[in-house]
C-alpha positions as CSV (number, residue, x, y, z in Angstrom):
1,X,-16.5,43.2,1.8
2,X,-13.5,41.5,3.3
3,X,-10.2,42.0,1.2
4,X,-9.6,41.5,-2.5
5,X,-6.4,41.9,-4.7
6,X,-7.2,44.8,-6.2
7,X,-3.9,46.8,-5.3
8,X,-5.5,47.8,-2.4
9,X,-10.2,40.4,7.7
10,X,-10.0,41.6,10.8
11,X,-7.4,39.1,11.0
12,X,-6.5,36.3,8.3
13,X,-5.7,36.0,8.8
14,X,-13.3,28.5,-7.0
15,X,-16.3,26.6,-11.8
16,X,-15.6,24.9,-15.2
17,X,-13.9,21.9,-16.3
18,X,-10.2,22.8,-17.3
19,X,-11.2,21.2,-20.6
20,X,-13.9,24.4,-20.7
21,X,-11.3,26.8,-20.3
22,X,-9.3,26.1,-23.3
23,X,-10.0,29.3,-25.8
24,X,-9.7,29.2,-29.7
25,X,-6.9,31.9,-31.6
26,X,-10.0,34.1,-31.5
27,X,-10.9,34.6,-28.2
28,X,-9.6,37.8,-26.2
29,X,-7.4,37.4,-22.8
30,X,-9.2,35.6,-20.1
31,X,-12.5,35.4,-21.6
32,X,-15.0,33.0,-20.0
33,X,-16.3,29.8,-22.2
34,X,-19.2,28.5,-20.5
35,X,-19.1,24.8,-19.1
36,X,-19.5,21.9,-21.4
37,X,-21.3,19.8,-18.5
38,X,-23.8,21.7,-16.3
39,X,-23.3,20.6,-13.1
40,X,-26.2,19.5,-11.0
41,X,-26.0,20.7,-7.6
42,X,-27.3,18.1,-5.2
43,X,-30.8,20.0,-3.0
44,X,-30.4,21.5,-0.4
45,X,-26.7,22.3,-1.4
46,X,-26.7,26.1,-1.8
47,X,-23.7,27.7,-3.9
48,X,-23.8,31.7,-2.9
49,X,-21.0,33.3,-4.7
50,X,-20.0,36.9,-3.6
51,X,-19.8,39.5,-6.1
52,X,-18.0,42.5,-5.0
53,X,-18.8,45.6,-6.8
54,X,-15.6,47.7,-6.3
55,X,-13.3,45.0,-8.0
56,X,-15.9,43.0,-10.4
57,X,-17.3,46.3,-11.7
58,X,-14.1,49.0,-11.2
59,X,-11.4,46.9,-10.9
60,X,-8.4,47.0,-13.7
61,X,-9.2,43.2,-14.6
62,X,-13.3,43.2,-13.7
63,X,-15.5,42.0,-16.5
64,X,-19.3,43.8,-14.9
65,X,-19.1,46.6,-16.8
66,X,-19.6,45.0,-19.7
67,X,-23.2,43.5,-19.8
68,X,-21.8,40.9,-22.4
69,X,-19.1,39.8,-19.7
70,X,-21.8,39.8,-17.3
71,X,-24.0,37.2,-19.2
72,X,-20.7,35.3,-19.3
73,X,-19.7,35.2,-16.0
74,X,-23.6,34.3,-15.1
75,X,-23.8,31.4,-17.4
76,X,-20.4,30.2,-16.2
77,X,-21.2,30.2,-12.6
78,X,-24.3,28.5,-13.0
79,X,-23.3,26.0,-15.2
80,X,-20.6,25.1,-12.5
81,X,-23.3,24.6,-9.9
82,X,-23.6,28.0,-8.2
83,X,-27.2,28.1,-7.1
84,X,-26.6,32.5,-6.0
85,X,-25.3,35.3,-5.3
86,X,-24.4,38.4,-3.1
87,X,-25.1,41.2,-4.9
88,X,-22.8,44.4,-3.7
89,X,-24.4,47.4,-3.7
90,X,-23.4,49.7,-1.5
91,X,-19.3,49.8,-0.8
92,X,-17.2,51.6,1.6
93,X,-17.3,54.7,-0.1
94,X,-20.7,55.1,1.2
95,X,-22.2,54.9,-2.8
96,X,-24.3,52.9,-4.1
97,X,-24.6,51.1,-7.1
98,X,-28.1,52.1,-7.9
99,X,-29.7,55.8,-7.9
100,X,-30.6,56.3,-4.4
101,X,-32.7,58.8,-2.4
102,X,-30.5,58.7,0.5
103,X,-26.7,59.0,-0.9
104,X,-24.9,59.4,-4.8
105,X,-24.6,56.8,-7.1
106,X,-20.9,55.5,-7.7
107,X,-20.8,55.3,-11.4
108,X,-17.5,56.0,-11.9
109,X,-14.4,54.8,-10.2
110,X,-10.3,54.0,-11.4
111,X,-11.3,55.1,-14.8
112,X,-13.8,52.8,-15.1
113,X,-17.7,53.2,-15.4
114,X,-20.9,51.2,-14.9
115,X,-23.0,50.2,-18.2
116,X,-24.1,53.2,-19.8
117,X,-27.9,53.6,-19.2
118,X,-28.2,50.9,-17.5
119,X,-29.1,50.6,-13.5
120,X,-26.1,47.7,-12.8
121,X,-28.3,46.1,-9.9
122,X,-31.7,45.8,-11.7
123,X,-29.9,44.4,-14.8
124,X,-28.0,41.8,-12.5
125,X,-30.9,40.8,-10.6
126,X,-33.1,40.5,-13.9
127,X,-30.2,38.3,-15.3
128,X,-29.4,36.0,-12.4
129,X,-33.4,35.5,-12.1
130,X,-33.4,34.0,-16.0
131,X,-30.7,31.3,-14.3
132,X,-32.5,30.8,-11.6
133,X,-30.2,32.0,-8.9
134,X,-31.6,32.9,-5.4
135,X,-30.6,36.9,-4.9
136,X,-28.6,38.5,-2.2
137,X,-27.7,42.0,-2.0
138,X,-25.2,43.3,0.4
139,X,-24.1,46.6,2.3
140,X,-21.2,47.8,3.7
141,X,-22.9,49.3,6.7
142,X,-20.9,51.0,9.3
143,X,-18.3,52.8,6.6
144,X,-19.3,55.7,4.7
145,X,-16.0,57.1,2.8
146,X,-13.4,55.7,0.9
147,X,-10.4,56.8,3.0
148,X,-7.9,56.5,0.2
149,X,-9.8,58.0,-2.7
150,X,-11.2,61.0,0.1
151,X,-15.0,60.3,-1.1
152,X,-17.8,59.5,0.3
153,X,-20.6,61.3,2.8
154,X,-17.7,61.6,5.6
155,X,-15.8,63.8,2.9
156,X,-18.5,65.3,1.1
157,X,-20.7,66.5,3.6
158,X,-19.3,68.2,6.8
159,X,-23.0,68.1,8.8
160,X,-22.3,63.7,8.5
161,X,-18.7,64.4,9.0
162,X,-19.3,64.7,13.1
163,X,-19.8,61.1,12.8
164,X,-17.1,59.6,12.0
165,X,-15.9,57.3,14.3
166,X,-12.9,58.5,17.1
167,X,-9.9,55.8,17.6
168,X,-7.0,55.8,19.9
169,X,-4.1,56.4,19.0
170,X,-1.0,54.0,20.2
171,X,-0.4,57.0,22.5
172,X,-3.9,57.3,23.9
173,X,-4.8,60.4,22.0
174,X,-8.4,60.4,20.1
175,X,-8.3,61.2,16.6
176,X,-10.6,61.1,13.7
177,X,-10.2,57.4,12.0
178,X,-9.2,58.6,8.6
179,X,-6.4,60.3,10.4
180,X,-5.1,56.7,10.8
181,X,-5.4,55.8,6.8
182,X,-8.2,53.5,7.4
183,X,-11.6,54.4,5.7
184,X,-14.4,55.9,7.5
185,X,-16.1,54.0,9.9
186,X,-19.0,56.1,11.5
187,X,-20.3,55.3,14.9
188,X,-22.7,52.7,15.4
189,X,-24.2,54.4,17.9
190,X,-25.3,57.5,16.7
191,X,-29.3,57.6,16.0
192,X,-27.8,59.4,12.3
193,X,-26.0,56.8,11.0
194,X,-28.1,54.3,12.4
195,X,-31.4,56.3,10.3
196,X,-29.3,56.9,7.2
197,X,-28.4,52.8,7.4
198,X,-31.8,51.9,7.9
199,X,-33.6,53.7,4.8
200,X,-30.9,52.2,2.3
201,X,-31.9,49.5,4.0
202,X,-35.6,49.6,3.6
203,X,-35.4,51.5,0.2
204,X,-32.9,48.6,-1.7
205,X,-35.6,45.9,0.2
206,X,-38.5,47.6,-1.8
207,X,-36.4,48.6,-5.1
208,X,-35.3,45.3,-5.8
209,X,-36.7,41.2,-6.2
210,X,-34.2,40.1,-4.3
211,X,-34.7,36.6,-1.8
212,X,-32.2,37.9,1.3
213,X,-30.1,41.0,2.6
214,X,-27.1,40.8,3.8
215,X,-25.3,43.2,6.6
216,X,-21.8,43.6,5.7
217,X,-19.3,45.5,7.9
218,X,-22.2,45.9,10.2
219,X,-19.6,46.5,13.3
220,X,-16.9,48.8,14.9
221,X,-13.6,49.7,12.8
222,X,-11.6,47.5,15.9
223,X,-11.1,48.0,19.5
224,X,-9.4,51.3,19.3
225,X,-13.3,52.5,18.3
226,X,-15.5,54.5,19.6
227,X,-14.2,56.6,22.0
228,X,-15.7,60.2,21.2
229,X,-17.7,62.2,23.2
230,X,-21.1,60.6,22.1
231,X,-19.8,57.3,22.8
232,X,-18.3,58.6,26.2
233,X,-22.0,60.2,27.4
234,X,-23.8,57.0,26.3
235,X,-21.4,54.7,28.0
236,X,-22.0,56.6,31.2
237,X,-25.3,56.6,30.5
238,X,-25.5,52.7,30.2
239,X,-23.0,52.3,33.2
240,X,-25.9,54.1,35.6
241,X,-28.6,51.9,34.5
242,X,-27.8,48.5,34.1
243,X,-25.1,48.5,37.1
244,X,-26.6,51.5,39.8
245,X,-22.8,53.2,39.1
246,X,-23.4,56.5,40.7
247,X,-19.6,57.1,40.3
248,X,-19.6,56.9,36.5
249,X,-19.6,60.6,35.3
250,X,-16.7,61.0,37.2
251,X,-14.7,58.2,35.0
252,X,-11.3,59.3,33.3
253,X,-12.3,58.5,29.9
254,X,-10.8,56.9,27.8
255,X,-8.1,55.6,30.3
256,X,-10.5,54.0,32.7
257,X,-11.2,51.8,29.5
258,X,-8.1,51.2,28.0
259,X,-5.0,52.8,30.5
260,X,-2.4,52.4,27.5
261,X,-2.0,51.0,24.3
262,X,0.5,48.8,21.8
263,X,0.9,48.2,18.4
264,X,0.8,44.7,17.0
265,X,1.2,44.0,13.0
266,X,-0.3,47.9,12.2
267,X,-3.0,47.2,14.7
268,X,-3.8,49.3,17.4
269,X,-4.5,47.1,21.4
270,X,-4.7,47.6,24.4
271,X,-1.7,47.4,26.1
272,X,-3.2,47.7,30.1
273,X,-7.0,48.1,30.5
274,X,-9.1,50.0,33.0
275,X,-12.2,49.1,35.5
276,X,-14.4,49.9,33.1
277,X,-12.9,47.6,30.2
278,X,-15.1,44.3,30.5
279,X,-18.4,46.8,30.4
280,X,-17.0,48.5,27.6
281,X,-17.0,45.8,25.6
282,X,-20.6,44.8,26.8
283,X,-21.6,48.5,26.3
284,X,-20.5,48.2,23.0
285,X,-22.2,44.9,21.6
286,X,-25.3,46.4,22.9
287,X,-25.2,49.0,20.1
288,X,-24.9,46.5,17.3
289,X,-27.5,44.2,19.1
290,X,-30.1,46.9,19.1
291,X,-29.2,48.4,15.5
292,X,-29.8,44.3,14.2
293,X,-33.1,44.4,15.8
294,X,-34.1,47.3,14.0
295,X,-32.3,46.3,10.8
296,X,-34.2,42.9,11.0
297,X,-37.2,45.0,11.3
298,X,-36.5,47.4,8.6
299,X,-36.5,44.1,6.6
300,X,-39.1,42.9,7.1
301,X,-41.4,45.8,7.6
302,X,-41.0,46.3,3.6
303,X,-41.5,42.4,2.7
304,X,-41.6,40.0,5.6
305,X,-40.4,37.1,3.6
306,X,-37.1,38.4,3.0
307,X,-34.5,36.9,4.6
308,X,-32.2,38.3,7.1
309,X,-28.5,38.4,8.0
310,X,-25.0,39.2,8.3
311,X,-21.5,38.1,6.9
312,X,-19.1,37.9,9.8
313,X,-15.7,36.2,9.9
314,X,-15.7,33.0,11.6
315,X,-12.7,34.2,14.4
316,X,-15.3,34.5,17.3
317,X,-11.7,34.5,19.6
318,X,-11.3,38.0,18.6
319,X,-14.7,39.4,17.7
320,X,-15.5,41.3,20.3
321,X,-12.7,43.9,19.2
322,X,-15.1,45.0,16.6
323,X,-18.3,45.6,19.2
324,X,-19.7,42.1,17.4
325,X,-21.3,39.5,19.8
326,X,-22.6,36.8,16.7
327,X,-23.5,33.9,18.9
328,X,-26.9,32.8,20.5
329,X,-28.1,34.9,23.4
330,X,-28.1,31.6,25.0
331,X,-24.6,31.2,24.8
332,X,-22.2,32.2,27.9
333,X,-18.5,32.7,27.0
334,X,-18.3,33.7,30.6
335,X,-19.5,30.6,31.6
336,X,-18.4,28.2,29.4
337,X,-15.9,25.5,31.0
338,X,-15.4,24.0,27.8
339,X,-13.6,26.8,25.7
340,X,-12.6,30.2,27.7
341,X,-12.8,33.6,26.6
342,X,-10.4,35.9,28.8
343,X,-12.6,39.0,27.7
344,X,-15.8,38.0,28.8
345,X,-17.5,39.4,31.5
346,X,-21.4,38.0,33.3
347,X,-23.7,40.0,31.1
348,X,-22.2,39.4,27.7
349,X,-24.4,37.1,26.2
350,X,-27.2,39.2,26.6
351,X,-26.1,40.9,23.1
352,X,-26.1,37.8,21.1
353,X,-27.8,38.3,18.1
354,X,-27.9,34.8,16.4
355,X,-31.6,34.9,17.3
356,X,-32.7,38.0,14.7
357,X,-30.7,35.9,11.7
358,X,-32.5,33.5,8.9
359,X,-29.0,32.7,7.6
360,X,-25.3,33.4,8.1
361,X,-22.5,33.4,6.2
362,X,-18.4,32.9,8.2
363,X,-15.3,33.8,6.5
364,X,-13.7,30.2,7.1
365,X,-10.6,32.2,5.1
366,X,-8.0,29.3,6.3
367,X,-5.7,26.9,4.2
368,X,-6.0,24.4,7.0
369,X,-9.2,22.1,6.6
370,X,-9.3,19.8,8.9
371,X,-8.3,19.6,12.4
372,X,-6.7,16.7,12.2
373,X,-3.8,18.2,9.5
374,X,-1.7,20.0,12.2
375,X,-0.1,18.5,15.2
376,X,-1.2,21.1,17.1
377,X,-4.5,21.0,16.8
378,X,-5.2,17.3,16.2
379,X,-6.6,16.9,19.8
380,X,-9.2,19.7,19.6
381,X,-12.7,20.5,18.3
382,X,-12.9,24.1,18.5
383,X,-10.2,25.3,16.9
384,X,-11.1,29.3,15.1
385,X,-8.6,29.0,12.2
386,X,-8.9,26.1,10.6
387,X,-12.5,25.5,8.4
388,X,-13.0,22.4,10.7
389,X,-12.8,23.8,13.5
390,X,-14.4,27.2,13.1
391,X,-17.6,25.8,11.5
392,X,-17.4,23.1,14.4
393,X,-16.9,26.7,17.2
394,X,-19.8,28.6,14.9
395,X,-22.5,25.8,15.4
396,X,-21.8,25.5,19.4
397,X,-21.9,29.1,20.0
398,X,-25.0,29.8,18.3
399,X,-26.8,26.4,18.7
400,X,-27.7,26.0,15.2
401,X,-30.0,28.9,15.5
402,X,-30.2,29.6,11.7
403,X,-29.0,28.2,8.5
404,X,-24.9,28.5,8.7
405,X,-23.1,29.6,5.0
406,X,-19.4,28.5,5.8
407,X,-17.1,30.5,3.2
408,X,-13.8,30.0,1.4
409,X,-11.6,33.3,0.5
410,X,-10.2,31.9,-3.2
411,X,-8.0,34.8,-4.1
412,X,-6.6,35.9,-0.9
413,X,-5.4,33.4,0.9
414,X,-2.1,31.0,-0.2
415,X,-4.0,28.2,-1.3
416,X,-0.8,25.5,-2.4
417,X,-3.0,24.4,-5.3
418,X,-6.7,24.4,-7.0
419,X,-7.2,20.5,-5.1
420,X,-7.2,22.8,-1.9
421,X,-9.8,24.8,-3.0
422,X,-11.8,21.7,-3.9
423,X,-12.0,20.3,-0.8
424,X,-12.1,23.1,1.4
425,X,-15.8,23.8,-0.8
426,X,-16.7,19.5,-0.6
427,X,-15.9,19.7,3.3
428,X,-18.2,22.9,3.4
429,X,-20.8,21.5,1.6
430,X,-21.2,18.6,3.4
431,X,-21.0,19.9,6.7
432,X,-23.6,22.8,7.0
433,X,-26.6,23.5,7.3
434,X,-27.1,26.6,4.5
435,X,-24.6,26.1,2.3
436,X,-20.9,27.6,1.0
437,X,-20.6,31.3,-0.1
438,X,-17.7,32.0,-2.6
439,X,-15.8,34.9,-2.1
440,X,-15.4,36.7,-4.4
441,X,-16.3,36.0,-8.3
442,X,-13.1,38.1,-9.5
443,X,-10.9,35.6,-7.7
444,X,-12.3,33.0,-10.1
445,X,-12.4,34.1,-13.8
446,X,-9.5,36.6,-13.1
447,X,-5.9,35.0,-12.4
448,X,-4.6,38.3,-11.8
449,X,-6.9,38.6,-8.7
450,X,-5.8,35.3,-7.3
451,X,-2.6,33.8,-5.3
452,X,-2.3,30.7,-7.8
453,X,-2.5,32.9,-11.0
454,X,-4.8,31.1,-12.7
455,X,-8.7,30.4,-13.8
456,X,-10.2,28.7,-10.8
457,X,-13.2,27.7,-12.2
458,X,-12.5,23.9,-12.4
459,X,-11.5,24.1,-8.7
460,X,-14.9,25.3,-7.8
461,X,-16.9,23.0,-10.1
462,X,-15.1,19.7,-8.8
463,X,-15.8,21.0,-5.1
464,X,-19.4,21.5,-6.3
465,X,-20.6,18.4,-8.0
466,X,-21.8,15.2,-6.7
């Protein structure tokens, strides 16, 4: 999903009583004690926490491997008040967790394995039904090879390697975007991926008892993306109909988008941009628009009550580098008089996609709370990094068009202490309309995957309870 401290966001840039953590001379390292008090989450406050499969399952310090851990870490969670959870199940390496028609099963990864004969998702879902969570399962949609390890269907098969997405380059020249040492993103727009998204899609929807599915990393790799041939033809294509631009085939592509680029922090941006770039970036959230529609449909097509959505993070500012327009379809960043967006352009609204979601879930990833804890930002009520002001920015751009799942990043962020983590998840709670979701599960029992180096679940059970 986002980023996890593995030894591995676009830009950022926890649930038991300490007295429950104490261990007697007998218990191994870091072994979870469930809570002495259940606590009772309060209706209508819903507790998601995100379980990432790579680093809860694979990771040197993940406990899901072991079935015994698992029921551990179940009972711990909801005993703190979690009412959920994200189930990963497919990762960037374009695998999945479960034996699937349509790719191979990771079962193996870093030396470590999944449960011998036992199918990982089935057994969590069967577990986390007999605590009564409500079940999420998650993809990572748009990548399909673990750039660092070389696996995955981008690696593996060279008919699906042609799509893998093209970047620029900071000098203009398009490469392959695991020449870059970023995993690989595939295109969006190519009717290929888009199939092989939509039967994982369908196929985990009618596998599994699940409540909701969840679109991860259903975007572009960043603005630098997609600028191959395919992407070049449709964009031309698009250009003729929706504007009459006779004069389109003849564009200099890609510098009529982007003339020249720069790098900023190991990003790659445009530097100076081209008559064409404003479209581009219209052009572009058209693709993810129309794959949601179909994903939504894919959903539902297998069981209509299913719910819907997406995890995005919560920096709408800079979304649209990734091709991702997450607001209402009623909402005009062109027009708006009340906060300005310099990349908008008439039109862009058009791809909003709140409409299609039942839920979702923000990475509020920021140490700041509230708005009125900085100087600079005291004044305002849009303010995208800061949890205050992003959930405020989140509700007005997509007018409360579904239930909203503010979230808190516990391990990777530079939390000063657990009291943080508390309030940031009380502030959440109490001001949206879904819930919190809790990322990621290994940040919690695992100090080792966490900034403050310690058990968090205290922190999460104090922001929890009434």
């Amino acid at each position: 999903m986002k980023q996890l401290l593995t030894g591995s966001l676009l830009v950022v840039a926890a649930m038991v009583a300490s007295v429950a953590c104490k261990k007697s001379k007998s218990d191994p390292p870091g072994t979870v004690n469930p809570v002495d008090t259940p606590v009772v989450t309060k209706p209508g406050r819903n507790v998601i926490a995100w379980v990432d499969a790579r680093s809860n399952v694979f990771g040197t310090y993940g406990r899901l491997n072991d079935t015994t851990e698992l029921k551990k870490v179940l009972d711990t969670l909801q005993q703190s008040g979690v009412t959920g959870l994200v189930i990963d199940v497919k990762g960037s390496s374009g695998y999945t967790m479960y034996p699937s028609a349509y790719t191979k099963q990771l079962t193996t990864l870093d030396g470590k394995s999944l449960p011998a004969n036992v199918d990982y998702v089935g057994y969590m879902i069967k577990e986390a039904r007999k605590r009564s969570f409500k079940i999420y399962t998650s993809i990572v949609t748009m990548v399909e090879g673990d750039g660092n390890r070389q696996i995955g269907p981008v690696f593996d098969d060279p008919n699906f390697k042609q799509y893998e997405s093209i970047v620029c380059d900071v000098t203009g020249k398009r490469v392959p975007v695991t020449t870059t040492g970023r995993n690989a993103f595939v295109n969006p727009a190519q009717p290929a991926v888009q199939e092989r998204a939509l039967n994982i899609v369908k196929e985990i929807v009618g596998k599994y008892d699940i409540d909701g599915f969840i679109l991860d990393y259903a975007r572009y790799t960043d603005i630098d993306a997609d600028f191959s041939d395919f992407s070049k033809a449709q964009f031309i294509k698009f250009l003729q109909d929706k504007y009459n631009d006779a004069d389109a085939v003849n564009m200099k592509f890609p510098t009529d988008i982007v003339t020249t680029w720069r790098s900023s922090n190991g990003q790659t941006l445009p530097a100076t941009t081209g008559k064409y770039y404003k479209k581009w970036l219209i052009y572009r959230t058209g693709v993810i628009n129309d794959f949601f529609k179909k994903a939504r449909a894919a959903v539902k097509s297998v069981k209509a009550n299913v719910s819907f959505g997406v995890y995005v993070g919560a920096w709408y500012t800079t979304y649209y580098q990734v091709g991702v327009n997450w607001a209402s379809n009623e909402y005009d960043p062109f027009n708006d008089q009340e906060v300005r967006f310099d990349w908008a352009y008439p039109g862009y609204m058009e791809n909003g996609y709140a409409e299609q979601l039942d839920l979702l879930m923000t990475g509020n990833y920021f140490t700041q709370i509230l708005l009125s804890e900085n100087a600079a930002t005291a004044n305002l009520k849009y303010h995208w990094w800061s949890v205050e002001g992003s959930i405020n920015g989140t509700k007005y751009i997509t007018k409360n068009k579904m239930p909203l799942y503010a979230s808190i990043d516990m391990g990777n962020v530079d939390w000063p202490n657990k009291g943080e983590i508390t309030r940031a998840i009380k502030y959440i709670l109490n001001n949206t309309s879904g819930g919190i979701m809790l990322f990621d599960v290994v940040h919690i029992y695992a100090p080792q995957y966490n900034r403050l180096k310690q058990p968090l679940w205290d922190a999460v059970k104090e922001g929890i309870k009434q």
